[in-house]
Each structure stands twice: as structure tokens, then as C-alpha cells.
PyMOL Python script that loads the backbone (N, CA, C, O; Angstrom):
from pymol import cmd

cmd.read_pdbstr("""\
ATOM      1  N   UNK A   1      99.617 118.607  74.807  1.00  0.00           N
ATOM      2  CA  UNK A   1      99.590 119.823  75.593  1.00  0.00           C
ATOM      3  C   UNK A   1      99.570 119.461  77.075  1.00  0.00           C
ATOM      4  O   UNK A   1      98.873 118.535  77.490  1.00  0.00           O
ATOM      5  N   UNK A   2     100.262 120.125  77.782  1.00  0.00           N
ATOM      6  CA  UNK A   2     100.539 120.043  79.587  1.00  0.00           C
ATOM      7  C   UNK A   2      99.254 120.863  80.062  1.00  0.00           C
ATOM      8  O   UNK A   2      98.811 121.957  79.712  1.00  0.00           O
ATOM      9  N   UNK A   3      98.881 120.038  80.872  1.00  0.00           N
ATOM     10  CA  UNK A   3      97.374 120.625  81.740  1.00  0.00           C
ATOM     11  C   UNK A   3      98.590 121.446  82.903  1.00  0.00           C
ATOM     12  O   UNK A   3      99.721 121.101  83.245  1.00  0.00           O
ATOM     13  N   UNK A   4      97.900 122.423  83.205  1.00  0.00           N
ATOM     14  CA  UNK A   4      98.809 123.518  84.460  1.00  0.00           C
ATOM     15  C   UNK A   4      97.465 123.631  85.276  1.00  0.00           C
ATOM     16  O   UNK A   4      96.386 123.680  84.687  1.00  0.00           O
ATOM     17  N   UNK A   5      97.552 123.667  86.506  1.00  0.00           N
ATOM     18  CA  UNK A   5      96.351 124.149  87.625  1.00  0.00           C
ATOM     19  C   UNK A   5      97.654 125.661  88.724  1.00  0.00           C
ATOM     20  O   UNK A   5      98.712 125.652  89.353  1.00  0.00           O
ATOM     21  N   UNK A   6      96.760 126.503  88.370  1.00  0.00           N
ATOM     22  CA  UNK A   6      97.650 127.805  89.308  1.00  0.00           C
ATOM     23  C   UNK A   6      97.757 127.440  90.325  1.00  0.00           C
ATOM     24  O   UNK A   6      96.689 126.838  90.434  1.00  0.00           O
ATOM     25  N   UNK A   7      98.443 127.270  91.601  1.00  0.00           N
ATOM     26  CA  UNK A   7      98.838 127.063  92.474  1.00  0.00           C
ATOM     27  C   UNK A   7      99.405 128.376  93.432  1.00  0.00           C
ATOM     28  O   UNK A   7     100.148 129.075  92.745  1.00  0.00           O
ATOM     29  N   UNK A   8      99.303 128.727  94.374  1.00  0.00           N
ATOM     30  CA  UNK A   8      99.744 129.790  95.429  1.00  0.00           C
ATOM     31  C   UNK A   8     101.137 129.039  96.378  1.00  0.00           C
ATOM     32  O   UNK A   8     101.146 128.078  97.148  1.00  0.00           O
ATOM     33  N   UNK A   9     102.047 129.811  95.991  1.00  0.00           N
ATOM     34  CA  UNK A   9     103.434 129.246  96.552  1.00  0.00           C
ATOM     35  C   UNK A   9     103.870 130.877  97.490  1.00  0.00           C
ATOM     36  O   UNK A   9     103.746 132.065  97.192  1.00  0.00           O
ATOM     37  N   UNK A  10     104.401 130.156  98.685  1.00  0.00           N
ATOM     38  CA  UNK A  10     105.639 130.723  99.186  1.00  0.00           C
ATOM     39  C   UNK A  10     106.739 130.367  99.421  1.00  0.00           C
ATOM     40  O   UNK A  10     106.870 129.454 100.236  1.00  0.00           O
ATOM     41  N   UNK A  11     107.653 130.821  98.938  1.00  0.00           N
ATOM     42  CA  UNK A  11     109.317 130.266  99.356  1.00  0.00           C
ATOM     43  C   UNK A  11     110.062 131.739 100.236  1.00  0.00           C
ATOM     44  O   UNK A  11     109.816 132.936 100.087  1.00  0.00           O
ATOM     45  N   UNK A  12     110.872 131.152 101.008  1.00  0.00           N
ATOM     46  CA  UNK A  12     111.706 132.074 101.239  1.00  0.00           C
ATOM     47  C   UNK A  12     112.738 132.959 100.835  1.00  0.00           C
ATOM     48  O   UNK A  12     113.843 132.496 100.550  1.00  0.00           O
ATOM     49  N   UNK A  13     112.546 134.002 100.783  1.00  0.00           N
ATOM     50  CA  UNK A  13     113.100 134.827 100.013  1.00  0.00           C
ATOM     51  C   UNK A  13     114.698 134.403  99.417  1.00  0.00           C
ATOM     52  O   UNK A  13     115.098 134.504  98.257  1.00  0.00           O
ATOM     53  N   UNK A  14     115.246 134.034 100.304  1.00  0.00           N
ATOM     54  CA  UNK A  14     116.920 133.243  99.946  1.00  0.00           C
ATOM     55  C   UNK A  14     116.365 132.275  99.000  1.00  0.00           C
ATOM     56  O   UNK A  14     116.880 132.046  97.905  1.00  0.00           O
ATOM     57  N   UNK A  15     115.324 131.721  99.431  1.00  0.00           N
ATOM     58  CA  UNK A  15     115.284 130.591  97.780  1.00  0.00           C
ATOM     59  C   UNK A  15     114.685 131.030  97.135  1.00  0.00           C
ATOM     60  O   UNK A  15     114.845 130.390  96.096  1.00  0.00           O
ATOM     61  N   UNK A  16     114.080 131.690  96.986  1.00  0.00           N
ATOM     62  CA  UNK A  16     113.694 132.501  95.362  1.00  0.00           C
ATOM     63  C   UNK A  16     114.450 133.208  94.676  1.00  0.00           C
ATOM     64  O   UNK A  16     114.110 133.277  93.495  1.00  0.00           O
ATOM     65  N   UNK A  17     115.679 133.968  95.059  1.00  0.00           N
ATOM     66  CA  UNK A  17     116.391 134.361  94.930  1.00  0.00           C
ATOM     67  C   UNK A  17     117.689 133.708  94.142  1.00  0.00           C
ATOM     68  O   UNK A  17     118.176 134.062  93.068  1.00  0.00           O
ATOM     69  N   UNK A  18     118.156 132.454  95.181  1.00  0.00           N
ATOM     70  CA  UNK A  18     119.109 131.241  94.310  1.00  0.00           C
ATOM     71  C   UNK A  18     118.088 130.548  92.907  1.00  0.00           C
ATOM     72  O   UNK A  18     118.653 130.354  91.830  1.00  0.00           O
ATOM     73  N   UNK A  19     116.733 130.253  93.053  1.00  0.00           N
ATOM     74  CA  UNK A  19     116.327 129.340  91.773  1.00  0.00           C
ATOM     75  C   UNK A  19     115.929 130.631  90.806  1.00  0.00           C
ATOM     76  O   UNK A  19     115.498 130.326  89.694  1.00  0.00           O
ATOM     77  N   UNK A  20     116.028 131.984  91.112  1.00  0.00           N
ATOM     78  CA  UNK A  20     115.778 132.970  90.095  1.00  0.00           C
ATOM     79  C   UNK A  20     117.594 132.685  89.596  1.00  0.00           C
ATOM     80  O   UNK A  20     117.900 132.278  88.475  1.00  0.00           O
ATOM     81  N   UNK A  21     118.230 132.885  90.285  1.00  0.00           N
ATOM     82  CA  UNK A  21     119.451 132.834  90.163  1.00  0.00           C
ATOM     83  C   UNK A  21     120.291 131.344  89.194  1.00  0.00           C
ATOM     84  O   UNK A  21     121.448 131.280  88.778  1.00  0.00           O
ATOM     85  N   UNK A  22     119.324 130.456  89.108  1.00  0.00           N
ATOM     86  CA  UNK A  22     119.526 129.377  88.693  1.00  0.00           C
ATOM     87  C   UNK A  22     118.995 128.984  87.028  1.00  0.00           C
ATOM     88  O   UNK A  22     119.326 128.251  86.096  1.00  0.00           O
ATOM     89  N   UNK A  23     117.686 130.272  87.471  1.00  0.00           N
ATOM     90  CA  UNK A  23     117.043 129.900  86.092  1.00  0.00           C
ATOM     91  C   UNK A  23     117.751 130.640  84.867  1.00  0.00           C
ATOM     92  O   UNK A  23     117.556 130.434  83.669  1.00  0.00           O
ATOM     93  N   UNK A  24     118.590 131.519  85.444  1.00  0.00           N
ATOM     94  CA  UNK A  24     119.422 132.655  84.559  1.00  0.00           C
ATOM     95  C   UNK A  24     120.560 131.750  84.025  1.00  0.00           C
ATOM     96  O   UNK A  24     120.904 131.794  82.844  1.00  0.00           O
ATOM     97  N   UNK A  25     121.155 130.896  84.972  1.00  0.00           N
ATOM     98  CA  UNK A  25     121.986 130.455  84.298  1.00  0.00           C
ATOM     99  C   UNK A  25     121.509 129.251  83.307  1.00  0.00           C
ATOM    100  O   UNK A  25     121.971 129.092  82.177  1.00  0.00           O
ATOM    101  N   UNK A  26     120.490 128.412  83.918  1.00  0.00           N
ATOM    102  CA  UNK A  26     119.955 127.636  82.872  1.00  0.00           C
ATOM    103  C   UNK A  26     119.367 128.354  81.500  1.00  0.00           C
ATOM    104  O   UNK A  26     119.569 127.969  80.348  1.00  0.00           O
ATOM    105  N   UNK A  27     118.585 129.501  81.924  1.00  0.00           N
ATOM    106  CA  UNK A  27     118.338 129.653  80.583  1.00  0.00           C
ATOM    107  C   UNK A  27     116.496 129.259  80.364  1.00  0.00           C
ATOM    108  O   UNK A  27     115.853 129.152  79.319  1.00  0.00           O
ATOM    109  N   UNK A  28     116.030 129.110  81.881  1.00  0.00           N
ATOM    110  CA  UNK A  28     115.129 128.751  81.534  1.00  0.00           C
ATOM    111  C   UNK A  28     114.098 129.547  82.517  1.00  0.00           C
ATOM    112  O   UNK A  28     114.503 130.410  83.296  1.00  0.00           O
ATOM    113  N   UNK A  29     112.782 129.189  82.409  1.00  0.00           N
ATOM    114  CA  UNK A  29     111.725 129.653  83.632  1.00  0.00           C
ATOM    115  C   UNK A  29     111.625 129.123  84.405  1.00  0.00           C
ATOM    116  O   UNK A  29     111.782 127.906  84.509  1.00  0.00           O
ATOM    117  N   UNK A  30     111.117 130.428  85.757  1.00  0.00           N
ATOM    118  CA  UNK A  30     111.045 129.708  87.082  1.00  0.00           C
ATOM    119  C   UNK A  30     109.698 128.363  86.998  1.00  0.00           C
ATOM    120  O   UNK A  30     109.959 127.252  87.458  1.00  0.00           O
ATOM    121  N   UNK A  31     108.786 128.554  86.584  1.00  0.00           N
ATOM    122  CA  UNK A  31     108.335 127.641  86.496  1.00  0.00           C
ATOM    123  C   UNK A  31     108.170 126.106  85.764  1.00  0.00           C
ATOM    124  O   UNK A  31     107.163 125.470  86.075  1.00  0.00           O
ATOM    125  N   UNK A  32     108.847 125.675  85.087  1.00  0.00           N
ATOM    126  CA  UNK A  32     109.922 125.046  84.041  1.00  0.00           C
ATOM    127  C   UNK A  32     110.741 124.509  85.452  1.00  0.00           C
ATOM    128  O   UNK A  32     110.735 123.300  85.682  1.00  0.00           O
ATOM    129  N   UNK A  33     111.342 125.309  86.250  1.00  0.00           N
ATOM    130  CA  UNK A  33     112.303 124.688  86.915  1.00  0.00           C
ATOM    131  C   UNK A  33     111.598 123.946  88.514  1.00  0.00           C
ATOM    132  O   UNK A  33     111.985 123.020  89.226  1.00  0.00           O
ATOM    133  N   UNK A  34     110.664 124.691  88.573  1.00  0.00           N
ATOM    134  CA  UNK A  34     109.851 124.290  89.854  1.00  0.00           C
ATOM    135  C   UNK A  34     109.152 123.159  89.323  1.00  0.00           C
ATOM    136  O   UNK A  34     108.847 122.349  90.199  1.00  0.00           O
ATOM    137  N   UNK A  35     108.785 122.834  88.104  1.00  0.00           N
ATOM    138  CA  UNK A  35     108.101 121.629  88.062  1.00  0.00           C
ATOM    139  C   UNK A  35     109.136 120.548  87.811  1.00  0.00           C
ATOM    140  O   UNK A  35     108.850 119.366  87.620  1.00  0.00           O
ATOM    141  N   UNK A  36     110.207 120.987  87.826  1.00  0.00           N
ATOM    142  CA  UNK A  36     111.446 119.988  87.122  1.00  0.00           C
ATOM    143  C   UNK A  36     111.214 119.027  88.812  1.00  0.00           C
ATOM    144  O   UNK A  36     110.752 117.912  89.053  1.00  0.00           O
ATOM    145  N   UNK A  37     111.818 120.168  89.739  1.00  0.00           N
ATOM    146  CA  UNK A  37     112.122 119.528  90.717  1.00  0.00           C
ATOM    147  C   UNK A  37     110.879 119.441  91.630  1.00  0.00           C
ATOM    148  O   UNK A  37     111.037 118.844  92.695  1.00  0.00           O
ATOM    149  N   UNK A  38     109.827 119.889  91.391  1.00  0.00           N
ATOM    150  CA  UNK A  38     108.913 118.257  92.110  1.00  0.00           C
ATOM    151  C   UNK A  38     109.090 117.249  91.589  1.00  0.00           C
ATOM    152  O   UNK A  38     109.490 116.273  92.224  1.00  0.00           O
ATOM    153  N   UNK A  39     108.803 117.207  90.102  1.00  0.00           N
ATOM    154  CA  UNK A  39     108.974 115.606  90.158  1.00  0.00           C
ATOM    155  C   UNK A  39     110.335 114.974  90.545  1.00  0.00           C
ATOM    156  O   UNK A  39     110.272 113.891  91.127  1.00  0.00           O
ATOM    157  N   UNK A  40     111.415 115.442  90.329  1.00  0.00           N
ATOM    158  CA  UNK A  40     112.200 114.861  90.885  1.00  0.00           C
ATOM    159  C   UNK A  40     112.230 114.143  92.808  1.00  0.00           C
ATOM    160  O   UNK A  40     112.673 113.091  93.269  1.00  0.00           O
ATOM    161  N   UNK A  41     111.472 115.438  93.504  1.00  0.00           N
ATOM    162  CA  UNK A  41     111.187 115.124  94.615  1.00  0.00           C
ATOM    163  C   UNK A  41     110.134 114.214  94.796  1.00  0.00           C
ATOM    164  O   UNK A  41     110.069 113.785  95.948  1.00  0.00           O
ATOM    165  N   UNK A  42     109.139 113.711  93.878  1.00  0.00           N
ATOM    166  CA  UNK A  42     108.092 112.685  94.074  1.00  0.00           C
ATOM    167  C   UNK A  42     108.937 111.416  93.553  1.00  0.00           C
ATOM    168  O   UNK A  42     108.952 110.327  94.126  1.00  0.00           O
ATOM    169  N   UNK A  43     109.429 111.639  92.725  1.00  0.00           N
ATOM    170  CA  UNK A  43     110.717 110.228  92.397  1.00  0.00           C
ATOM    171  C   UNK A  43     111.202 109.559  93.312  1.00  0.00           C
ATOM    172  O   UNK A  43     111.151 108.350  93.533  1.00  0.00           O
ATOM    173  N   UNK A  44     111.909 110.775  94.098  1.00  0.00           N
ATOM    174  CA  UNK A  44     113.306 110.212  95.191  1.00  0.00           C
ATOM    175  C   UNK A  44     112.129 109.827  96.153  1.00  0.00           C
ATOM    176  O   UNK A  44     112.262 108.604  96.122  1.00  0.00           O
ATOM    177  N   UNK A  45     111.302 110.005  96.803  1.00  0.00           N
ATOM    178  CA  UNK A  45     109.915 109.838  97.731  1.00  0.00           C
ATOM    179  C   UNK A  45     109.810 108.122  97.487  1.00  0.00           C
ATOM    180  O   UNK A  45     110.048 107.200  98.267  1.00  0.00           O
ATOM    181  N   UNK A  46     109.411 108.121  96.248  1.00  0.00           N
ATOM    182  CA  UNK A  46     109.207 106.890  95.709  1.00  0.00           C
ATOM    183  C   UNK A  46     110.298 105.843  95.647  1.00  0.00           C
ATOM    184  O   UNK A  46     110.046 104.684  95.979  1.00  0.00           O
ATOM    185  N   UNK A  47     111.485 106.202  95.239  1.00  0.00           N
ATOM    186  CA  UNK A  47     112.455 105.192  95.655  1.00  0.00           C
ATOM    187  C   UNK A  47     113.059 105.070  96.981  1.00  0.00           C
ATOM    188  O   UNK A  47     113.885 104.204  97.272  1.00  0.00           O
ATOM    189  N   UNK A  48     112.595 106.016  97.813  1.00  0.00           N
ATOM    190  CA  UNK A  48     112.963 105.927  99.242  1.00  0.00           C
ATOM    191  C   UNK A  48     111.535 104.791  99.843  1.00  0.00           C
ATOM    192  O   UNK A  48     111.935 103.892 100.582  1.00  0.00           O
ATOM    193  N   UNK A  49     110.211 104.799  99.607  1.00  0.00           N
ATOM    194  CA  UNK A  49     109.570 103.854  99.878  1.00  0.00           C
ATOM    195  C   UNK A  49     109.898 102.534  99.596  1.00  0.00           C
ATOM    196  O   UNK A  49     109.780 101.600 100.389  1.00  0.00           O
ATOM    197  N   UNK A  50     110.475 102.442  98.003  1.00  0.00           N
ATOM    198  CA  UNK A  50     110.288 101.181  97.808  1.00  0.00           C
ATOM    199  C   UNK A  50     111.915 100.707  98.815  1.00  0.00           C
ATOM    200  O   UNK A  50     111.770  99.726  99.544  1.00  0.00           O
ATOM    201  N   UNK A  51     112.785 101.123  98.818  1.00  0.00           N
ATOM    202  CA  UNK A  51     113.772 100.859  99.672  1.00  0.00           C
ATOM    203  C   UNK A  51     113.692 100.069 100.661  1.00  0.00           C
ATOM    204  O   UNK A  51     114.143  98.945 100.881  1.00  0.00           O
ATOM    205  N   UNK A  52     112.732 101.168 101.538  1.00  0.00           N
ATOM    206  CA  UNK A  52     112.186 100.882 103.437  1.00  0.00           C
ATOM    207  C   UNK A  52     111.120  99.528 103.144  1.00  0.00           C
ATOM    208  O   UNK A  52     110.925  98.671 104.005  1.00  0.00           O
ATOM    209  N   UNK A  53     110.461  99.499 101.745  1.00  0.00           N
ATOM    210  CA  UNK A  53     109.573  98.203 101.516  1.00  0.00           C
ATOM    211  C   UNK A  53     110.568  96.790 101.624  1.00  0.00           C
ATOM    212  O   UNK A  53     110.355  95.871 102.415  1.00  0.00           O
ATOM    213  N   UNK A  54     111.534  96.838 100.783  1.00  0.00           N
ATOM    214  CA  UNK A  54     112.662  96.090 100.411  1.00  0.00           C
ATOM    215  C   UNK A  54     113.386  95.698 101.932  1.00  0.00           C
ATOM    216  O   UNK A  54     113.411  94.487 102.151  1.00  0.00           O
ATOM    217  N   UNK A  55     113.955  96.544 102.966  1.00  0.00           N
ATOM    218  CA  UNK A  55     114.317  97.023 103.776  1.00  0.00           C
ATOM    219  C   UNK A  55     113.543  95.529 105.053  1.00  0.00           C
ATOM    220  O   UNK A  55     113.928  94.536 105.671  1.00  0.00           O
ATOM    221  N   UNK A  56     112.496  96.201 104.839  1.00  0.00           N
ATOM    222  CA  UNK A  56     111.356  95.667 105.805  1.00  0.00           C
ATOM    223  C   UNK A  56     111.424  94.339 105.170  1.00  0.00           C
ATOM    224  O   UNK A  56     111.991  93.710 106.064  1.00  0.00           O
ATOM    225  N   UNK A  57     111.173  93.300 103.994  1.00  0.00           N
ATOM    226  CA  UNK A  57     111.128  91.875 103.462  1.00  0.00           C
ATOM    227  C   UNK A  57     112.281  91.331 104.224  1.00  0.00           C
ATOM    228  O   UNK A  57     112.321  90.385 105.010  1.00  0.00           O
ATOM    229  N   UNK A  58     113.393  92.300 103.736  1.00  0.00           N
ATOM    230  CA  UNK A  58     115.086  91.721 104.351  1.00  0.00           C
ATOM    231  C   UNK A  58     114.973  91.105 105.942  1.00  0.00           C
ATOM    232  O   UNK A  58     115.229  90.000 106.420  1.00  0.00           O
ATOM    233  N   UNK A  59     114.424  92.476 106.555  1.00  0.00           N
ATOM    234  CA  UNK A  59     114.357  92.100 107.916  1.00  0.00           C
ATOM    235  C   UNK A  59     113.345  90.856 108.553  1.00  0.00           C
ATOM    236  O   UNK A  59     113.558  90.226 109.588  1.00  0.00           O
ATOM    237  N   UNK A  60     112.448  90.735 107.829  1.00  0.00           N
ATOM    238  CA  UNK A  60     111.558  89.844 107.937  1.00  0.00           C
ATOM    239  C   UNK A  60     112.144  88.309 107.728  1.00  0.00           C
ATOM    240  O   UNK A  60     112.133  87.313 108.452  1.00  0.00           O
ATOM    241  N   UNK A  61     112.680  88.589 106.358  1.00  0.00           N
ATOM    242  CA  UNK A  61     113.008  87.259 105.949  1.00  0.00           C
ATOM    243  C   UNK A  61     114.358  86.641 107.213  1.00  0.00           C
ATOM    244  O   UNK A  61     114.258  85.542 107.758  1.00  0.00           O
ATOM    245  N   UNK A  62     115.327  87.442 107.426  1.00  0.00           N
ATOM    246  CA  UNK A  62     116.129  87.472 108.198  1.00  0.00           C
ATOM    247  C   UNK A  62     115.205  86.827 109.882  1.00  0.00           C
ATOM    248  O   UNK A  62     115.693  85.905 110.535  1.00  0.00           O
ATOM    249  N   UNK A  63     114.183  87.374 110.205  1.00  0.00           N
ATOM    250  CA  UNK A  63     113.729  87.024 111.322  1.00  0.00           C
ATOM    251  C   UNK A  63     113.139  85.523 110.952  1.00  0.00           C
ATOM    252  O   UNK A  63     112.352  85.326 111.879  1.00  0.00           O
ATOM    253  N   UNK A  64     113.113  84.820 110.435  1.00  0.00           N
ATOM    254  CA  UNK A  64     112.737  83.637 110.002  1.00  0.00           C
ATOM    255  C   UNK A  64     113.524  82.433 109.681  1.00  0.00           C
ATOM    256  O   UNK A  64     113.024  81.308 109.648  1.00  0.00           O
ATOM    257  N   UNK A  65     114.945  82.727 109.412  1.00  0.00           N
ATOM    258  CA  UNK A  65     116.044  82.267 109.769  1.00  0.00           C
ATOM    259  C   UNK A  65     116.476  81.891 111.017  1.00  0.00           C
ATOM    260  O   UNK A  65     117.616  81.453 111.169  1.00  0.00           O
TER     261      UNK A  65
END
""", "prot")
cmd.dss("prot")
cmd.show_as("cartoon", "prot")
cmd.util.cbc("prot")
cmd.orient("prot")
């Protein structure tokens, strides 16, 4: 079973509107779809760190050369 904690959201009306608009065509709930894409947004977060981590060794190692 998924633990849920209620949360108080505002979006702007144009985007509530397109992901109401989105969930119709998926077929699914707005909330179903709002949790889809946080995690997707804590993902990309995360591979954008490890990147700039990666990023930063390169440059380092490069300065040592």
C-alpha cells in the first residue's frame, strides 16, 4: 500500500487546465499524474547532479595535466 500525505498545491490555471486535459486523454487521475511527474522531476535533478559531479572530476583531472 502507497503512504499519501495531503499536500496544498497551486498551479496556474493554464496548467491545470492542460494536465486536466492530459489526464482525459491518458485515462487517468490528476493525481496519478502529478505524482508521475515529480518523480520524474527528482530523477532528472539527480542525473543533472551527478553530471555537474562528473563534470567537476573532468575538470579537475584536466587541471592536473
Amino acid at each position: 500500500m502507497v503512504k499519501q500525505t495531503p499536500i496544498s498545491l497551486k498551479l496556474d490555471s493554464y496548467q491545470l487546465r492542460k494536465l486536466d486535459e492530459l489526464c482525459l486523454q491518458l485515462g487517468c487521475k490528476r493525481n496519478k499524474l502529478i505524482n508521475f511527474f515529480v518523480s520524474q522531476g527528482i530523477s532528472n535533478l539527480s542525473v543533472h547532479r551527478e553530471c555537474s559531479i562528473i563534470l567537476a572530476m573532468q575538470k579537475a583531472l584536466n587541471d592536473l595535466v
